[in-house]
C-alpha positions, 0 to 999 in steps of 0.5 A, a space after each residue: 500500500 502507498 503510504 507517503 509520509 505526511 509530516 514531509 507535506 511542507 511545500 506550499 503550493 498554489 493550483 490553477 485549472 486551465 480553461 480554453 476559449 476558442 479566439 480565432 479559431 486558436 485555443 485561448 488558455 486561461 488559468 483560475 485558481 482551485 478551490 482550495 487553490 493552496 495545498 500543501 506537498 511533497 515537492 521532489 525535483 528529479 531531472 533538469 535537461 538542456 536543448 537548444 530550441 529555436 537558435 535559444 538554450 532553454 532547461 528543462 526543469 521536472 518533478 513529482 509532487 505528492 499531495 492529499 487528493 484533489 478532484 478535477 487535477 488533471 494535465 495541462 492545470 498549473 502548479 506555483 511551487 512556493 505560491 510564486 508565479 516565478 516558479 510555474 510548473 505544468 502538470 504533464 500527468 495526475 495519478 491518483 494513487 491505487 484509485 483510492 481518494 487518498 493521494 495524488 501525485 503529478 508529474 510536472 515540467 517547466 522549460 526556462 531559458 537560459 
């Protein structure tokens, strides 16, 4: 059985749902805080990656957050490590842990550049 330890729940963390508009005919996204929006976690970077994308050095920055469930997480939703929107991650996927309402952890990625 999954059983983090939740004394290690000490990340603050700030959770946007995106919404898309159609503009145009382009998606329009837009970003409207969770409710709750500020959650506590587990917060583990685990890989920073360099590329050159567009003539540009750009990192690649990932990590896995673990946090008591939340419904309505999915990819493409937001997550402000620190509540700093300096440092905002895009969850690429929600797991919820064994389909038992208890846990949820995301992958999340953010590209910077250099």
């Amino acid at each position: 059985m999954f059983r983090p330890n939740t004394a290690q729940f000490n990340t603050v963390i700030r959770l946007k749902h995106r919404t898309d508009a159609t503009v145009n005919g382009a998606p329009d996204p837009t970003y409207r805080d969770a409710n709750p929006a500020v959650h506590y976690c587990e917060f583990k970077p685990f890989y920073g990656a360099e590329a050159i994308q567009a003539g540009q050095l750009g990192i690649l920055e990932g990590g896995t957050i673990t946090m008591w469930y939340t419904e309505g997480v999915k990819a493409s939703d937001l997550v402000y490590l620190n509540n700093d929107a300096a440092q905002a991650y895009e969850v690429t996927s929600a797991e919820n842990v064994e389909n038992r309402g208890m846990f949820l952890v995301l992958k999340i990625k953010r590209a910077v550049t250099a």
